[in-house]
N, C-alpha and C positions, 0 to 999 in steps of 0.2 A: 504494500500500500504506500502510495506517496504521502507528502506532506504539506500536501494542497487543503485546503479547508476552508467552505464558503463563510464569506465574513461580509456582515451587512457595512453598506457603502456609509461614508463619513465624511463631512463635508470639510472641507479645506476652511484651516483658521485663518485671518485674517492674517496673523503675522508672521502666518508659513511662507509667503512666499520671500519675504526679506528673509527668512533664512537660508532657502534654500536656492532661489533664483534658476534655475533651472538646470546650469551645469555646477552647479554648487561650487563656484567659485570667486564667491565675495566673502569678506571679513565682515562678522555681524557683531557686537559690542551686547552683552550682557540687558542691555538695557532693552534689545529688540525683543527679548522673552516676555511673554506675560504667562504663557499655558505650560510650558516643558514639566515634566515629571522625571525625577532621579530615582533609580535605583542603587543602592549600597550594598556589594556583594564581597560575604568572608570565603575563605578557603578553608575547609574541613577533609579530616587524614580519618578513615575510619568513624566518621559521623562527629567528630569531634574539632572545636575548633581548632585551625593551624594559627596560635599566635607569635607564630614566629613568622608571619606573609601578610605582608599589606592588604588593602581590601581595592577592590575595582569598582568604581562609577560608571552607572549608564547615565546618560543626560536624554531622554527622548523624546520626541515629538512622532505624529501618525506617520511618517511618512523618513523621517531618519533618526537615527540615535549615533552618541558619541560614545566610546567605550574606554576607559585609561586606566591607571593601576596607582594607586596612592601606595610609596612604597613607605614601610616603617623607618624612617630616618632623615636624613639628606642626601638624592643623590652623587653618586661619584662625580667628577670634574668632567670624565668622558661621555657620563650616560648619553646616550638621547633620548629626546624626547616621543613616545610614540603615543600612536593615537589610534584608534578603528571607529569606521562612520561605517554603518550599514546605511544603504541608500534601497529603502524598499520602492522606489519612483522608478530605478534605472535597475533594481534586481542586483546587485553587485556588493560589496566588499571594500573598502577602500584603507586600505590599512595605508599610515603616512609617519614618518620619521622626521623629523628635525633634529640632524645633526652636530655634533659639536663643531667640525667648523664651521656651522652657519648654513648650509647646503642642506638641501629637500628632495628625498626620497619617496614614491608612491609604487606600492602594487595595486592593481583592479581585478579583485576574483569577482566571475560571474557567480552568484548564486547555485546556476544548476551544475556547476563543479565540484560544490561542497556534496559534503557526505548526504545521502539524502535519509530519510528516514521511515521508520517502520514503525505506525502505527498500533500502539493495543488497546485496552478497553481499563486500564488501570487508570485510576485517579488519584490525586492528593492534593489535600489541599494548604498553600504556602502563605503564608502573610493576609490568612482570609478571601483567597480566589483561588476558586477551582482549577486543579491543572492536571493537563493531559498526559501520557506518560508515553512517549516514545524511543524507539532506539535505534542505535547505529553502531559501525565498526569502523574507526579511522586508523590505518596499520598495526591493522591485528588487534588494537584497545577496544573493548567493551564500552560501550557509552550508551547510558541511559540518558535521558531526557525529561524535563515537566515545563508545559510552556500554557500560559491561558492566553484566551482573548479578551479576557476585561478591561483593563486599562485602557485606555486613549493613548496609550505608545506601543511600540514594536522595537524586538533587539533583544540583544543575547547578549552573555557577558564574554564569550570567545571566538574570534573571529573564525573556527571551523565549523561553528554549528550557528545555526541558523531556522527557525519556525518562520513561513512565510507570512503567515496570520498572527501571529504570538511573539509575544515576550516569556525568552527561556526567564523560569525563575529559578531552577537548580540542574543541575549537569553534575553526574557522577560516573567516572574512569577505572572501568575494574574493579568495580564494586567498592573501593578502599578510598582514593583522593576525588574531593568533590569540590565546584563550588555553589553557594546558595545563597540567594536573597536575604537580607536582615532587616530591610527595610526600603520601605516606598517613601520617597517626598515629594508631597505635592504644593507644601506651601514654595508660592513665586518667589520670596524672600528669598529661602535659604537654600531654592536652585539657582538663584542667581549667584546668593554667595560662594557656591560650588563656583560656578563658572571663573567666575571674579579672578579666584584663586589658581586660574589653570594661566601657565606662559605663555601660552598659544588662543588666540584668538578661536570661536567655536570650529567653526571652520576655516581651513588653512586660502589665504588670498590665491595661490597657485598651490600644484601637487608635486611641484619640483619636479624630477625626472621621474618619470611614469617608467618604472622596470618590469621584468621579471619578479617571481616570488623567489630563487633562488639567487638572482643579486641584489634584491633588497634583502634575504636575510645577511647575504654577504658583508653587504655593508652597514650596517646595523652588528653585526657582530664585530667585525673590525671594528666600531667607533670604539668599542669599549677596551680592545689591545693597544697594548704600545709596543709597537715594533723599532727596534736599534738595528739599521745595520752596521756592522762591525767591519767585515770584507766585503768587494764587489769587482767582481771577476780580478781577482789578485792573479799573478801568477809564480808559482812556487817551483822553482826549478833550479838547474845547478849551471854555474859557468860562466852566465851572459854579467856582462859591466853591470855593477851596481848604481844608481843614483839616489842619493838618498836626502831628505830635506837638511835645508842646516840646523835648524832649530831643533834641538835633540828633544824641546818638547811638542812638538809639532803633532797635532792629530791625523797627521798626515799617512800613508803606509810606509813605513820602511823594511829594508828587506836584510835580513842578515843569515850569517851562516852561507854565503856564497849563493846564496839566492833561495837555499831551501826554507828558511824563517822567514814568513811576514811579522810584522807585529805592528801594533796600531795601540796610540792611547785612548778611550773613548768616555765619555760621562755619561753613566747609564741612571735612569732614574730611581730616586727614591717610595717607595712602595709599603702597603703593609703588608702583615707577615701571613693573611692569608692569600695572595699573590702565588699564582703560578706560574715557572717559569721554562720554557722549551730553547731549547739551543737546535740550530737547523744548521750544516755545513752540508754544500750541496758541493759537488764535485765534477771535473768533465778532464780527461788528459786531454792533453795538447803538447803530445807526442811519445810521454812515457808509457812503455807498453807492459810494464808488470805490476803485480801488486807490490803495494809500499806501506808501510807503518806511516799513520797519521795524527797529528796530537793538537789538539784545540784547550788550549792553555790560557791562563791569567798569569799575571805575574808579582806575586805579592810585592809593595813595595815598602809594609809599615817596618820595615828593621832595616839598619844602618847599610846594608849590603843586598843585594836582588842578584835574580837571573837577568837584569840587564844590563848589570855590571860586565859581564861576560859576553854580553852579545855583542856589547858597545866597544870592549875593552878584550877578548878574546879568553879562552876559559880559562886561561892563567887566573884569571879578574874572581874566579870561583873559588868557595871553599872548598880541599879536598878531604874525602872520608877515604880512611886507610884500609884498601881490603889487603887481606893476608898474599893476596897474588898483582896489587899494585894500587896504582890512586884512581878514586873516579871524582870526578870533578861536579861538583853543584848538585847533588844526588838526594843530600839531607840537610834538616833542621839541626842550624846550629843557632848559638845565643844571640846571631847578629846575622839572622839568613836564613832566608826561609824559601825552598824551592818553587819550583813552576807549579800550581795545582791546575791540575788535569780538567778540564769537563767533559769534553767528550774523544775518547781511541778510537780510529778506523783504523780499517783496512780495505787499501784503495783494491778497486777489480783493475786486474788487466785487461789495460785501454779502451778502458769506458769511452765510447762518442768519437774520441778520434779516429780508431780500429773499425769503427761499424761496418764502412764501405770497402775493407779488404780481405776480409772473413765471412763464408760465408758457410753456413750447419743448418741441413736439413731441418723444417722444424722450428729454427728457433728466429725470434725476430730480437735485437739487440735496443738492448735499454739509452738511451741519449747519456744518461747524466746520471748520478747517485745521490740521493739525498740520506743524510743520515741525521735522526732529530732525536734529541735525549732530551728526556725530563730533569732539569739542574736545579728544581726547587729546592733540593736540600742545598744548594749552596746558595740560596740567597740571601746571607747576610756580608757574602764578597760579592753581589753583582749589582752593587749599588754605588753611586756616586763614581768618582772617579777610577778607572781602571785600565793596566796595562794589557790586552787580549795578544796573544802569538797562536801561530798556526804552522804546522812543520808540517813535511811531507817528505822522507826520504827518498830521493831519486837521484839518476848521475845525467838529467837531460835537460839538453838548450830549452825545451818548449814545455818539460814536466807538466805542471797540473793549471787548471784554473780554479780558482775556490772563492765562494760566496758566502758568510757566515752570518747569520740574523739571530737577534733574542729575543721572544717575544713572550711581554707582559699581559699576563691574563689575572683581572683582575677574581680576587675571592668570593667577592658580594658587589650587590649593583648599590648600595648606599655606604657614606664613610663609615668604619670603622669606632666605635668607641671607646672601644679594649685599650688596653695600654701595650705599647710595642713588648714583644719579649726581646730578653739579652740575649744574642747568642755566642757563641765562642764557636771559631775556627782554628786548625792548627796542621798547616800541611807539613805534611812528615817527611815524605822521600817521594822521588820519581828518579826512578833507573833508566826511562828513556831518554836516550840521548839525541836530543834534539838536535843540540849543537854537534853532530858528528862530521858535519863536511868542516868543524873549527877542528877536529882533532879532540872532540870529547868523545868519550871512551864505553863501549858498549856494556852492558849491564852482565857480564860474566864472574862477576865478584862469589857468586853461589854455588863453584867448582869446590873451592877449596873455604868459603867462611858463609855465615849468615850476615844478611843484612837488619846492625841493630845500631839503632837510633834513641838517645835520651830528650825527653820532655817533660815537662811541667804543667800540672793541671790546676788551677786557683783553685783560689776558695770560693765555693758556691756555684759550682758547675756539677751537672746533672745529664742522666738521657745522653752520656756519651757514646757513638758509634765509630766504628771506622769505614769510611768509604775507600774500598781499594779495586782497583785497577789491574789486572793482572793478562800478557800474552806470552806464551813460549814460543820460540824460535831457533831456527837454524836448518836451512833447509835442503837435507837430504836424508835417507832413508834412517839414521843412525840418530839426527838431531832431534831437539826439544822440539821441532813446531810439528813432528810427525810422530811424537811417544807422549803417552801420559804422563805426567807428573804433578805430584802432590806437593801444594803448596800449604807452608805452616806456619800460622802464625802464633807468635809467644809473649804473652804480656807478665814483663819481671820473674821469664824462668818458667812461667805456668801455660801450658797450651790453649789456646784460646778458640781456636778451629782449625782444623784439616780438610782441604778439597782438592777435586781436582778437576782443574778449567778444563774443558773437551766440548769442540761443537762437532756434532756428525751430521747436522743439517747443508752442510757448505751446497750440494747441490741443488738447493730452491732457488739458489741464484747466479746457475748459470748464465741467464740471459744479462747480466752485465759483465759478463769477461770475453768479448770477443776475441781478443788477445791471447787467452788460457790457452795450451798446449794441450792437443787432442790424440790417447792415447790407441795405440792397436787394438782395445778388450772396447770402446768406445767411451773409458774414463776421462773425461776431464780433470784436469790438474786442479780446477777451481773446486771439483767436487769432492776432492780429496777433507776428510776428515781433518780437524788441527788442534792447537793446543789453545783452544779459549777463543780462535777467531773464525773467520769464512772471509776470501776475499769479498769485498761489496757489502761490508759491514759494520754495525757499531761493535763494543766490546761492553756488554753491560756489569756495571760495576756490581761488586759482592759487597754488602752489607753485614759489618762484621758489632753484633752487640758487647759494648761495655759498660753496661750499667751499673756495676759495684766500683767502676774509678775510685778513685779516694783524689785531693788534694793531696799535689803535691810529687817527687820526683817519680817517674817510671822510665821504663827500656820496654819499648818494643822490637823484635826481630821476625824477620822473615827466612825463612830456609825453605828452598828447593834442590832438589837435588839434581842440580848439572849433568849434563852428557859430556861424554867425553870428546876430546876434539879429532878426526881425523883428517890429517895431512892440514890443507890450510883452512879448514871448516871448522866452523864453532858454535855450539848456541848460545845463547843469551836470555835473558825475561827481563822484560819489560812492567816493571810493577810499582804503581803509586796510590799513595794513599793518603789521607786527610781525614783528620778529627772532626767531630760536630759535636756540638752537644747547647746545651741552655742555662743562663744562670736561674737559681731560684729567687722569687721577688726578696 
């Protein structure tokens, strides 16, 4: 059964038409109301009120209503502003956005797009008017309905559901999340006072750009992100003349390590702590044709000594940590030095994008570019205000890689925040990759013959301490680390704190980005080859290591793996970094 229902004719108010005007495209001023009626709707979770969600306004008249969301607070700086007009004259939908930079947004759904509905014989009755009970399915959701004809308006409170004849009074989602009417007002006062109170004039003087409903939600959901970019189309490669700005603090890109580091200062903004944050490094060769370790780094700068002392000044500029079979340079946390923390490790595919057109595998069609996007909220109390970002990519080629890096702010909640910021503490410990290797920094093979242990300091009043670590084995032929398991161990003051061990055996879901991979006689790709914590065409998702009985005060942590041995001039190496988190208590 449809959701058609004869409804006796109504004669047009006198001062519908200054609202409405026929393409509904004039600014009417509060004052042109005499008749409108408001409805006030809560949201209920399980029949019960949700006081944790603002309530929504209908503003209506016979022939359109206005629908908005009063949220509980202040909105964000970004929010926009949105709006939905059911236009029962022209049968349509008109949902409108006014953006933070000032710019106007509109979709037009037709009516007989929306979900339609099915008729039963159930009644109930809401705020003292009878209402009819219908249903629907909007992807795959259960959605009941109760809509009457009483009022002298029409309108629903969600811009998917719609009674052609009625006003929705309650709508309930799966039996569990609803929302429902709490009250009608009809005194003109205190609809106008509603109105009054709204930024936007009842209806908007123009609908700005008339989109799609996929790029109005587009852009509506970007107003509320803040995107940084950090790199854009850098390019990361070995050998070619460097030019680099004078201003050593210039925001400018400079490129160090003979071309395989960029690194860029940038000011990212400040945020609260429920702030989600995505780190995106998107990838394309431009002529390196194998896979390469890749490291998307910050570079602390709060202690008297950095990693860019050494980029600037070459890794002599670095502190060295003593392993038992020689020095590695800038590796760990000392009292005046604090290494590169990581955000996100690849591993670039063989020759993504460049290779496409010279390779060619029944079957398979080749990916352009590699996007690789990690969740870096837990380090979001370094990725605020100002900061050093580097980007390495091991290769020995004039044309190596191109790389794009973005951060993007996704706010927690659509109004400010009340809470009080939490403290947090950060503490990067070690990183064994060696970034700076084309300076003659020294690969992370310290774990043949010693553990990698490092001393720190935990205050007073830090809490909910974890480690975030990083870990890849390598070395590439039948005998190395990046083709055998191994267990990696971590030791806090002596005591084992966890044992794993990194292995991906997925690597072949992503053939289609190694056009370059080497294609065996049994029909294996090189790329499909099992490894030791990575897959070319990959991120490396960090291990989450719990230390929640820290105490204040001095510790040793150590790492030990146990090394492959080296044959002839082949060697492995790991690649493993890590950093503290944790929170003060108030």
């Amino acid at each position: 059964m449809s959701n058609h229902r004869t409804r006796p004719s109504r004669s047009v108010a006198p001062w519908l038409p200054a609202l409405i005007a026929v393409s509904l495209m004039l600014t009417v001023s509060a004052s042109s109301f005499a008749g409108p009626m408001a409805v006030v709707y809560r949201a209920e979770v399980d029949g019960e009120e949700a006081t944790d969600r603002g309530k929504r306004i209908l503003i209506g008249t016979p022939s359109l209503s206005r629908v908005y969301e009063v949220p509980l607070g202040t909105p964000i700086a970004r929010a926009p502003e949105e709006v939905t007009f059911f236009d029962f004259e022209d049968s349509r939908v008109r949902q409108s956005a006014r953006l933070p930079d000032g710019g106007r947004c509109t979709v037009h759904t037709e009516f007989d797009s929306l979900a339609q509905l099915t008729m039963t014989d159930d009644r109930e009755e809401i705020l003292g008017f009878e209402c009819v009970k219908a249903t629907t399915e909007i992807r795959s959701n259960k959605i009941e309905i109760w809509y009457t004809d009483e009022p002298e308006i029409l309108g629903s409170p969600s811009r998917s559901l719609v009674a052609r004849n009625g006003l929705i009074l309650k709508f309930v989602q799966n039996g569990s999340y609803g929302v429902v009417a709490e009250r009608i007002v009809t005194a003109s006062s205190e609809v106008a006072a509603m109105m009054s109170e709204q930024p936007q004039p009842f209806v908007p003087d123009n609908w700005g750009d008339v989109v799609d409903s996929a790029e109005y939600r587009a852009r509506v959901t970007a107003s509320y992100v803040t995107t940084v970019d950090v790199f854009s189309q850098d390019q990361v490669s070995f050998g070619n003349e460097i030019d680099n700005p004078k201003d050593p603090e210039s925001t400018e890109t400079f490129h160090f390590s003979k071309g395989t580091i960029v690194a860029r200062k940038v000011l990212l903004p400040e945020v609260d702590d429920g702030t989600m944050v995505l780190a995106e490094l998107v990838e394309r060769s431009n002529g390196d044709a194998y896979d390469r370790t890749g490291s998307v780094f910050l570079i602390p700068t709060d202690r008297p000594r950095s990693f860019l002392d050494g980029l600037r000044n070459g890794v002599e500029a670095l502190p060295v940590f003593m392993g038992q079979d020689g020095e590695y340079q800038g590796i760990a946390a000392t009292g005046d030095y604090l290494p590169p923390l990581e955000l996100i490790r690849v591993i670039t595919p063989f020759g993504i994008g460049h290779f496409n057109d010279r390779v060619s595998v029944k079957g398979l069609e080749w990916e352009d570019e590699a996007s690789y996007v990690m969740d870096v909220t837990d380090l979001l109390p370094r990725l605020q205000g100002e900061v050093w970002f580097g980007t390495f990519i091991g290769n020995y080629d004039k044309g190596g890689h191109h790389v794009d890096l973005q951060l993007r702010y996704y706010p927690g909640s659509k109004v400010v925040s009340t809470e009080p910021q939490v403290r947090h503490w950060t503490l990067p410990l070690f990183n064994t990759l060696n970034a700076m290797e084309m300076s003659g920094q020294n690969y992370g093979t310290l774990f043949g013959s010693d553990s990698l242990t490092v001393e720190f300091e935990v205050p007073e009043g830090v809490k909910d301490v974890h480690l975030r670590y990083l870990t890849t084995g390598h070395g590439g032929w039948g005998g190395g680390d990046e083709f055998n398991p191994k267990t990696n161990t971590i030791l806090l003051d002596g005591q084992v704190v966890t044992t794993f061990i990194p292995w991906r055996s997925d690597c072949g879901t992503f053939r289609e980005f190694n056009p370059s991979s080497g294609n065996f006689w049994n029909g294996i790709s090189s790329s499909d080859l099992s490894r030791s914590g990575w897959c070319p065409g990959t991120t490396v998702s960090p291990v989450i290591v719990p230390l929640d009985d820290l105490s204040p005060g001095r510790h040793v942590i150590q790492v030990a793996i146990p090394l492959g041995e080296r044959s002839g001039s082949s060697f492995s190496s790991w690649n493993v970094s890590g950093v503290l988190l944790g929170e003060f208590t108030e």
